[in-house]
C-alpha positions as CSV (number, residue, x, y, z in Angstrom):
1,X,-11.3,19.2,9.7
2,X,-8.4,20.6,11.5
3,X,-5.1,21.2,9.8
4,X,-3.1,18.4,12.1
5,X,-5.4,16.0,11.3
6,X,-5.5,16.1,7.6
7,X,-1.8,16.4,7.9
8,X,-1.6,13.3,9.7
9,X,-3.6,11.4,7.6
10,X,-2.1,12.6,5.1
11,X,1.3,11.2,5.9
12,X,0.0,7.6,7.3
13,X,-1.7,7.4,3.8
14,X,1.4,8.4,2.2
15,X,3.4,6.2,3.8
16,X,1.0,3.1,3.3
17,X,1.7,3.8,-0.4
18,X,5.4,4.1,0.3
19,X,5.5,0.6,1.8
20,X,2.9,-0.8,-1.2
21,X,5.9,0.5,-3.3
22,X,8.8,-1.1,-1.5
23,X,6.7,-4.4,-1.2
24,X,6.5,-3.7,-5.3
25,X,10.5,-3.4,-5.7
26,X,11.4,-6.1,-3.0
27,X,9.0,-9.1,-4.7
28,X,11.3,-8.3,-7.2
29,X,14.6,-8.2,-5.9
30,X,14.4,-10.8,-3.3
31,X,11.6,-12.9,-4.1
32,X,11.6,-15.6,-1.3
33,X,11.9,-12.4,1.5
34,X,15.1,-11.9,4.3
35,X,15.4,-9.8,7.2
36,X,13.2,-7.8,9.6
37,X,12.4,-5.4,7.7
38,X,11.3,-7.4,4.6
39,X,8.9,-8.9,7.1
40,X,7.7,-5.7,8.4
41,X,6.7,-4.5,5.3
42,X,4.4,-7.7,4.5
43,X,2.9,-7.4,7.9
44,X,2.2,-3.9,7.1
45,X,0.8,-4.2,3.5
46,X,-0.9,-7.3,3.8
47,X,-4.1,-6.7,5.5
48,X,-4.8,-3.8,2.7
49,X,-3.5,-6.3,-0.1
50,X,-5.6,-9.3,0.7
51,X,-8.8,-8.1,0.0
52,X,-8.3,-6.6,-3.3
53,X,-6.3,-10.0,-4.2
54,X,-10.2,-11.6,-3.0
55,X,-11.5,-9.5,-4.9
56,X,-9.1,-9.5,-8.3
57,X,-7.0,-12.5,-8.4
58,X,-3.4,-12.2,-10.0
59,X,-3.9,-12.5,-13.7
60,X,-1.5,-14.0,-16.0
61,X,1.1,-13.7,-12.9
62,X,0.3,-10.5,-12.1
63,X,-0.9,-8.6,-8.8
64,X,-2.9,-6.0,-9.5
65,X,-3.6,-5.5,-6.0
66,X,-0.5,-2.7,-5.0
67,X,-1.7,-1.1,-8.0
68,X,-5.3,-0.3,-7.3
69,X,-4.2,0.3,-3.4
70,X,-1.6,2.8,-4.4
71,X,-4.7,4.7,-6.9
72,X,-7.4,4.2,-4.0
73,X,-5.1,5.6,-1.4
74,X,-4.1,8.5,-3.1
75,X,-7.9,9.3,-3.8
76,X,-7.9,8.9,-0.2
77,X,-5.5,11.3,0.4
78,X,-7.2,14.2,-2.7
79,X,-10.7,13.1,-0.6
80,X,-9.4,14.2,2.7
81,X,-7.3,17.0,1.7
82,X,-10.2,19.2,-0.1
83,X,-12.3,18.6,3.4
């Protein structure tokens, strides 16, 4: 695979994990959401988010979902940069 590409996947994946994060810290800092940006970063998480929350439902008020996205992405990212 050439060098660009994996590089380039390589920083959307990283960047998906980035905004998983800052999802993470701004449920809880400002619960009930804000601005643009607050928004942008739903709109950008959720369609990886709500199929692992289909398929593990929060448990005791916890979403394990950003944590099992964050640790499939990165084996994403390992996968793709050994190719």
């Amino acid at each position: 695979m050439p060098a660009v590409l994996v590089n380039f996947v390589q920083l959307l994946l990283s960047a998906l994990m980035l905004l998983i994060l800052a999802r993470v810290i701004v449920s809880w800092v400002a619960p009930r959401g804000g601005g643009g940006l607050i928004a942008f970063i739903y709109q950008a998480t959720e369609p990886i988010l709500a199929p692992i929350r289909r398929l593990i439902p929060p448990t005791a008020g916890l979403d394990w979902a950003p944590l099992i996205a964050m640790l499939v992405l990165g084996m994403i990212i390992r996968v793709v940069v050994r190719l």
